[in-house]
C-alpha positions in Angstrom: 433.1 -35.5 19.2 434.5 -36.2 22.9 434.1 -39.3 25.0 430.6 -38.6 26.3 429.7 -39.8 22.7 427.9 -36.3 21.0 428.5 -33.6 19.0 429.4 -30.0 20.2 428.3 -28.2 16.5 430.3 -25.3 15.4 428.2 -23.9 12.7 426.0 -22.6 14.9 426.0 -19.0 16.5 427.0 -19.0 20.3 425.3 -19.4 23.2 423.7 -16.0 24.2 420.1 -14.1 25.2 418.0 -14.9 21.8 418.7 -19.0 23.6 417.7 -17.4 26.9 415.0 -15.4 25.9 413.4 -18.4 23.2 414.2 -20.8 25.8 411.9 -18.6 28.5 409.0 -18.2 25.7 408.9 -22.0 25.6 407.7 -22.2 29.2 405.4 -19.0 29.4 403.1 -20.3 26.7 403.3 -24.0 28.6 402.4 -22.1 31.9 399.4 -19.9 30.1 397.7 -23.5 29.0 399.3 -25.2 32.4 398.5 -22.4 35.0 395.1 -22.0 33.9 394.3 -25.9 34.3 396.0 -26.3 37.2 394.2 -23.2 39.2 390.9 -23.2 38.0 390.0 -27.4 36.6 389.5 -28.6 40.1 386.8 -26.0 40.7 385.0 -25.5 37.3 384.3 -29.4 37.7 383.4 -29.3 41.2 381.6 -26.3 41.6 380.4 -24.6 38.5 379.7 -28.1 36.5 378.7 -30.1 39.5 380.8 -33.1 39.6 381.3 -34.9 43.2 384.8 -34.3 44.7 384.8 -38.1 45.0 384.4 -39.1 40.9 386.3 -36.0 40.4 389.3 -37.4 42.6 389.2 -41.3 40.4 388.7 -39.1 37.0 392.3 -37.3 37.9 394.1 -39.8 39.6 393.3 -42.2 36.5 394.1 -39.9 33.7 396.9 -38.4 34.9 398.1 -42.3 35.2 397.7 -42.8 32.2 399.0 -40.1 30.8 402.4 -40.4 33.1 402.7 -44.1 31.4 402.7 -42.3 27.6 405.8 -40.2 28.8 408.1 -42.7 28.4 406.8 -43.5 25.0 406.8 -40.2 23.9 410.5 -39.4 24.9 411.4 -43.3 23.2 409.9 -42.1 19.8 411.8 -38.5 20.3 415.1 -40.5 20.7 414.7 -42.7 17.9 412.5 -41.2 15.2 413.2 -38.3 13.1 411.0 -35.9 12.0 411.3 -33.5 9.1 413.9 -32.7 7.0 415.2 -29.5 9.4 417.9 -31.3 11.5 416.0 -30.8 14.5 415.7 -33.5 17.1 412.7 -31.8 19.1 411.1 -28.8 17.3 409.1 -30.5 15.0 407.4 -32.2 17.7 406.6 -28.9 19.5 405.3 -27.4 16.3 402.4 -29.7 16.0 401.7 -29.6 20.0 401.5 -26.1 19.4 398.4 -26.3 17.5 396.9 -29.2 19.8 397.3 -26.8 22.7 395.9 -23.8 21.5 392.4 -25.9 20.7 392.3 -28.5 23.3 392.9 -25.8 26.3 389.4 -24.3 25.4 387.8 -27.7 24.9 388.8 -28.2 28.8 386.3 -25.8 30.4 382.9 -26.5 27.8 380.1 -24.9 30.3 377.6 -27.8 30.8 376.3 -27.6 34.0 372.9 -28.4 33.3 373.9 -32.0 31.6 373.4 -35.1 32.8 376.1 -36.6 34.7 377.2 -39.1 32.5 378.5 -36.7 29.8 379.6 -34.2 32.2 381.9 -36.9 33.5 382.9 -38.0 29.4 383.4 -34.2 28.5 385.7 -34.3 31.5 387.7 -37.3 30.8 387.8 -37.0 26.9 388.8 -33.4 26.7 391.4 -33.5 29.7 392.8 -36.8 28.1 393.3 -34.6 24.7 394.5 -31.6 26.2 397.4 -33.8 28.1 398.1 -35.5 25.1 399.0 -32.3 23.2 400.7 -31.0 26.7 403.1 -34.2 26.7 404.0 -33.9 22.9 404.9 -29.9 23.3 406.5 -30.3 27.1 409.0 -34.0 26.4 410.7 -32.3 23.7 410.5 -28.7 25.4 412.3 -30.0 28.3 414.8 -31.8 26.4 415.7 -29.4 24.6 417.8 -27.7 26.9 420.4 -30.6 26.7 421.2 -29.9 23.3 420.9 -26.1 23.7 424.3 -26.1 25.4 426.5 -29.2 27.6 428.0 -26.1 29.8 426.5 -26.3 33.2 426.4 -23.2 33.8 424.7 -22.1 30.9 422.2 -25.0 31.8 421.6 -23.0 35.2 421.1 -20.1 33.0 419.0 -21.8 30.6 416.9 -23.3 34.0 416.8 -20.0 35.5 415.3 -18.3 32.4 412.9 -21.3 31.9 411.9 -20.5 35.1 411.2 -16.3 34.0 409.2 -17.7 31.3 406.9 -20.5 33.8 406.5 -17.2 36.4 405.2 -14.9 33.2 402.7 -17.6 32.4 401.8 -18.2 35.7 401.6 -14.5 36.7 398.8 -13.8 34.7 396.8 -16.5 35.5 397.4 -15.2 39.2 395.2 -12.0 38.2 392.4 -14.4 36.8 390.7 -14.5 40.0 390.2 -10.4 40.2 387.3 -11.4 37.3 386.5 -14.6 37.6 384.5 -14.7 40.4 381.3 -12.4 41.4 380.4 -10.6 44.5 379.3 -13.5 46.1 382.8 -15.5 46.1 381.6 -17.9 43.2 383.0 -19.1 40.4 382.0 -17.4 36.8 382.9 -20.7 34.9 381.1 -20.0 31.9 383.9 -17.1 31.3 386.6 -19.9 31.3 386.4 -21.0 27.7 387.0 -17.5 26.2 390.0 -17.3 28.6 391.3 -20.6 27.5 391.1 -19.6 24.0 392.4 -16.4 24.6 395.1 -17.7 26.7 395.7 -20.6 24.1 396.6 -18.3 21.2 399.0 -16.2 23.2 401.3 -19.6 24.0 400.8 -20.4 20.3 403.0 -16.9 19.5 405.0 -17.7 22.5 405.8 -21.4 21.1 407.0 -20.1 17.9 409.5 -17.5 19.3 411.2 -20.5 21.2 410.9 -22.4 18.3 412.7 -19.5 15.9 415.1 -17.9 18.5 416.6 -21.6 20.2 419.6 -23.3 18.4 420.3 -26.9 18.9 423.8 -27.3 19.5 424.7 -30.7 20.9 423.4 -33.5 18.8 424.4 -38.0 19.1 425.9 -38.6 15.9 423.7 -41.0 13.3 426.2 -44.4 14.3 425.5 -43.3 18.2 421.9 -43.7 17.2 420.2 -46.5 19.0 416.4 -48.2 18.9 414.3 -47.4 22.3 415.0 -49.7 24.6 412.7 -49.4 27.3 414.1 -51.9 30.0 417.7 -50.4 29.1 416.0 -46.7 30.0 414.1 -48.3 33.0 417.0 -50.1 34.2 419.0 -47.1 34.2 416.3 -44.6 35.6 416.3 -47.4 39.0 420.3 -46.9 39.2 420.3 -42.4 39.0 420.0 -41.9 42.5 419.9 -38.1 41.8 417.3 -38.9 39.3 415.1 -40.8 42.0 416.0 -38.0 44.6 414.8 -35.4 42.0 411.2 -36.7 41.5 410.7 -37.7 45.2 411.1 -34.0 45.5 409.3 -32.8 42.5 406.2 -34.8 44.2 406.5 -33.5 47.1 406.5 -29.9 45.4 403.6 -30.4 43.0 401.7 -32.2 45.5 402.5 -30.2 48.7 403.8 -27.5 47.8 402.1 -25.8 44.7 398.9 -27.3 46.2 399.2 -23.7 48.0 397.9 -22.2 44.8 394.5 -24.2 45.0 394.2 -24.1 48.7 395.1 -20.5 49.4 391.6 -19.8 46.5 389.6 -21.5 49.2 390.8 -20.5 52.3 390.4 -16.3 51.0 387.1 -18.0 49.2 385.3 -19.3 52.5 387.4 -18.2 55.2 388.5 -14.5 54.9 385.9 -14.2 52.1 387.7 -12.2 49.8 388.6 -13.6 46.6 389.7 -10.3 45.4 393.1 -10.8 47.4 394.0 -14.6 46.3 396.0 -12.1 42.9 397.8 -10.0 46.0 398.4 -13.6 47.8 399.3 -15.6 45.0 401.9 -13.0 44.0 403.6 -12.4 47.0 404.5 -16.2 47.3 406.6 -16.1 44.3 408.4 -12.7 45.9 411.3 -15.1 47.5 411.7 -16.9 43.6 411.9 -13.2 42.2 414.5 -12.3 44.6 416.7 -15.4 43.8 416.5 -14.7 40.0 419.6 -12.1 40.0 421.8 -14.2 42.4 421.5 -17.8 40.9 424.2 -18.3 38.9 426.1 -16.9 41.8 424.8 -19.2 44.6 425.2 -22.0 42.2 428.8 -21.2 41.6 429.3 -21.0 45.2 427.8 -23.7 47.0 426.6 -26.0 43.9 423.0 -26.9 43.0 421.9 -29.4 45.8 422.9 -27.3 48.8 421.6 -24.0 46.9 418.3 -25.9 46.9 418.3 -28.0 49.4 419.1 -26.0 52.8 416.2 -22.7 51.8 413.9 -25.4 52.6 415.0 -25.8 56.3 413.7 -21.7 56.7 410.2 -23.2 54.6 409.6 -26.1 57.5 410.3 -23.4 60.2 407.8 -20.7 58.3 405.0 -24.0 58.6 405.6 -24.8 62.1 405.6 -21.3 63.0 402.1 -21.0 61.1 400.5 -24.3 62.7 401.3 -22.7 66.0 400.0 -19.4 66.4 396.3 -18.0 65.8 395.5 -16.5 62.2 391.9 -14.5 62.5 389.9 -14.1 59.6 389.9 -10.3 59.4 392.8 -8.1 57.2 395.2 -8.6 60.1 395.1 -12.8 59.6 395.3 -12.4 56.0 398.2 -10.4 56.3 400.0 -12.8 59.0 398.7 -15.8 56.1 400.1 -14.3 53.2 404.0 -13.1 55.0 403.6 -16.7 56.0 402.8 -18.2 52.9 405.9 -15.8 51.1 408.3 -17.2 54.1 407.5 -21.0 53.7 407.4 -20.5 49.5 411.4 -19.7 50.1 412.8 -23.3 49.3 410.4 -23.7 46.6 411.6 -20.1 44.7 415.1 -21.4 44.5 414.4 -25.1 43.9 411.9 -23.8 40.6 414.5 -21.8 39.4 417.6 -24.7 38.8 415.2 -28.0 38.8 415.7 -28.0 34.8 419.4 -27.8 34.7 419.3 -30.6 37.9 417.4 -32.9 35.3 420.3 -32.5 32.5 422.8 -33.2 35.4 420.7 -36.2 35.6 420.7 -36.8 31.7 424.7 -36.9 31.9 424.5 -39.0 35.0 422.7 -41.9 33.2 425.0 -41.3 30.4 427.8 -42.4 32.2 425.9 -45.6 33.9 424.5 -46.6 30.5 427.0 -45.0 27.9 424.1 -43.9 26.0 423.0 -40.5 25.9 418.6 -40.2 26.0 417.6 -37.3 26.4 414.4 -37.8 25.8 413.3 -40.5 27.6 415.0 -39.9 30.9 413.7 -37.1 30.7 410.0 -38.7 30.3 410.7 -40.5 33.1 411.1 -37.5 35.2 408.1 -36.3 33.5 406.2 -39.3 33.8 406.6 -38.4 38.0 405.1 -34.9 37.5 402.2 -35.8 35.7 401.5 -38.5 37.8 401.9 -35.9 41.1 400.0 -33.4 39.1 397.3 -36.1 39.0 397.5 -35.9 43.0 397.7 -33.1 43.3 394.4 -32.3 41.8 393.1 -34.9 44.0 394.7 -35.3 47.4 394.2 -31.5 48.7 390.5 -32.0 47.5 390.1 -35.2 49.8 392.2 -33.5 52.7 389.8 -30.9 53.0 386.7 -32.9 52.0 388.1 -35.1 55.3 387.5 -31.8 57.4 384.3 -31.2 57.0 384.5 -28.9 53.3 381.5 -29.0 50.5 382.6 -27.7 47.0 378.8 -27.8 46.5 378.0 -25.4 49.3 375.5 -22.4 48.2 376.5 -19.9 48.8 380.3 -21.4 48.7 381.3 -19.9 51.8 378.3 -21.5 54.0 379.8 -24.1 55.5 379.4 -25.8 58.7 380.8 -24.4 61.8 385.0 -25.3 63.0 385.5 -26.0 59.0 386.8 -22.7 57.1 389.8 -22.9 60.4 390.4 -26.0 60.3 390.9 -25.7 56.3 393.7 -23.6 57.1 395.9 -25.7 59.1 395.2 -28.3 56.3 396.7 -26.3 54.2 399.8 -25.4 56.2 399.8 -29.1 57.1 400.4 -30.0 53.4 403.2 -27.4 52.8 405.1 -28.7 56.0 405.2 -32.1 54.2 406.3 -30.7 51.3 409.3 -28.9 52.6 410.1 -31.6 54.9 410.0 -34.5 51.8 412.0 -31.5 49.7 414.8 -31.0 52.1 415.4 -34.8 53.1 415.1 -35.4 49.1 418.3 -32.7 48.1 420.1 -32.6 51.6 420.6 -36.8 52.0 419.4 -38.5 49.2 420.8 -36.2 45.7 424.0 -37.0 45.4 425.0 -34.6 43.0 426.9 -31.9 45.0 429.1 -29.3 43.2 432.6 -31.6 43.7 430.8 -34.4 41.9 429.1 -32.2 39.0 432.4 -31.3 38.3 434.1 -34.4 38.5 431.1 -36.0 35.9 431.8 -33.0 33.6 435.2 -34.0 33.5 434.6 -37.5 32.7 432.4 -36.6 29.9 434.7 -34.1 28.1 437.6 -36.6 27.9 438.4 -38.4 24.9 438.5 -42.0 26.3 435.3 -43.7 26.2 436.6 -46.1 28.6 437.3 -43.6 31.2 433.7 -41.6 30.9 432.4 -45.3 31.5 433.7 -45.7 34.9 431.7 -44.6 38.0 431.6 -41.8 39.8 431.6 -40.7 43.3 428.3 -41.1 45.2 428.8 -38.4 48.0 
């Protein structure tokens, strides 16, 4: 035991690619279930089933509330209750998620379009509340696992890196969903979604138990370090990690603004370039600059530390929007061409900030250690979670309203018939939203994080010393 107060276990094999590879497997199956909800909920309410954008917009926004408040919770029963006899602090959790996940994805898209609004709006509420339910019991203790994985950094980076392989698998083949999911007349097929789900939902089960079998827990508080959730205590010190803070003001501004990309580029190749059959060819080429990043991470990292490697791609992402608001982008092949390079160019600072986010949040974890002297994995990292769910929330919301406040009607037949000025002004809106994003994002890393590689390594230091007293004192806030 050192002074950051946990075990380092040595019966154990070392770190190496079955972690990496498990690790990754953890996040495709998440991203199979996750993807799919994220890219095709909003419109299999509001167009196939028939829900207004506007109850559609209060069901979100209030579930994903409430389901952001049970974070917290979850992560405080991780820390302090144990489950099964197998030493494991997080894997029986993810075990019984698994199965949740697998069934409650498929409950999600039920095709009842011809119901009465009342239960259409129940079906929606009950089966989204029990599909995030299952989502926060397999994606608290995913995430925190990587803390006890390893306490290297740089295997963290790794371990974030390969998370991140695993989250682009899952969400690369829900990018090639839309090449069948929607007919010759741009519209949804959303009676096909339930076999998808359930399809989809059996592949992350196989995917969950290869993280499950192939991970090792390796960094583990000893039983008399063992302390009851304390929520204020976890509250008190979430208010006082200014990285922590800086961290989720960026991941809103990147689930909200940024990956809001994915439901607004559908729409603009759905009613302005009409041509669905290129949102696959679109969607992929965004995640080109994240692909290219993948074999230089570590390096980067090593080099300039983790906020400047994600903070200053995103100064090249506000440039890419301003350059998009400003010139003309026709709605023949030669605009979708100009959209797309754009779309790649501005997705820059959200490739690199993807790939290390995770092993930012366990810089975070050791953070708070040292302001508290109690290690929690779990529930600081709910309350980073607690954040995204409550911008995912938003973000199934707020892109809706944007365009709904230009002139757009989900419930438009056919889809693409709608009234004159509105398909063009839909894409600036969706620019519009990405600039945001990448302006929040870089103020977020660039002034407020203040993490930079001199004080990583200083922290580090402090928590492999032997004196409690000196991992207790503070650290620099540069």
């Amino acid at each position: 035991m050192n002074g950051s107060g946990y075990i380092v276990k040595k019966d154990v094999p070392p770190f190496g690619i079955r972690d990496k590879i498990g690790y990754a497997m953890g996040d495709l199956g998440c991203n199979l279930s996750f993807s799919l909800i994220s890219a095709f909920m909003l419109d299999f309410y509001t167009q196939y089933i028939g829900i207004p954008a506007a109850i559609w917009s209060v069901i979100i926004i209030l579930t994903k509330v409430w389901d952001g408040v049970n974070d917290p919770i979850m992560g405080g029963i991780m820390d302090s209750v144990k489950m099964g006899k197998s030493g494991s602090k997080f894997k029986p959790w993810m075990s019984i998620a698994a199965i949740g996940l697998t069934v409650t994805g498929a409950l999600v898209f039920l095709p009842v379009p011809d119901a009465a609004l009342w239960l259409k709006v129940a079906l929606c509420v009950v089966t989204y509340l029990l599909w995030d339910f299952c989502y926060t019991l397999m994606n608290v203790p995913y995430g925190s696992l990587s803390a006890a994985i390893t306490a290297d950094p740089l295997e963290r980076t790794s371990l974030s890196t390969w998370r991140s392989v695993g989250a682009a698998g899952g969400g690369a083949i829900a990018m090639l969903l839309p090449l069948f999911l929607y007919n010759d007349s741009q519209e949804l097929k959303g009676d096909m979604l339930v076999w998808v789900a359930l399809g989809l939902g059996a592949a992350a089960f196989v995917a969950y138990m290869l993280c499950i079998k192939l991970t090792n827990e390796r960094v583990t508080v000893p039983a008399e370090k063992k302390v009851r959730m304390n929520y204020l205590r976890t509250l008190k010190g979430f208010i006082t990690n200014r990285p922590l803070l800086a961290l989720c003001l960026a991941s809103f501004a990147s689930i909200v603004f940024f990956l809001s990309a994915t439901q607004t580029a559908k729409w603009i190749f759905q009613i302005y370039f009409k041509n669905t059959d290129m949102i696959t060819a679109a969607t992929v080429i965004s995640y080109l600059p994240m692909v290219f990043f993948i074999p230089f991470t570590s390096k980067i990292v090593r080099r300039f530390g983790k906020k400047m490697s994600v903070g200053m791609p995103f100064a090249l992402s506000i440039a890419a929007s301003v350059v998009m608001l400003s010139i003309p982008i026709p709605d023949n092949t030669g605009g979708m061409i100009v959209y797309i390079a754009g779309l790649m160019l501005i997705q820059t600072g959200g490739g690199m900030f993807n790939l290390i986010t995770w092993a930012m949040v366990n810089d975070c974890i050791d953070y708070q250690q040292l302001k508290t002297g109690v290690r929690e994995e779990g529930s600081v990292y709910a309350m980073y979670s607690l954040f995204r769910k409550i911008s995912q929330g938003v973000s199934l919301s707020l892109p809706l309203l944007c365009m709904r406040a230009v002139g757009y009607d989900p419930q438009a037949e056919p889809i693409g018939d709608q009234a004159p000025g509105v398909p063009e002004a839909m894409v600036k809106m969706s620019i519009g939203l990405m600039l945001i994003g990448a302006v929040i994002m870089f103020v977020s890393f660039v002034f407020i994080y203040n993490l930079g590689k001199k004080e990583v390594a200083e922290m580090q230091g402090k928590l492999n010393e032997t004196d409690t007293e000196a991992a207790a004192e503070p650290i620099s806030e540069g």
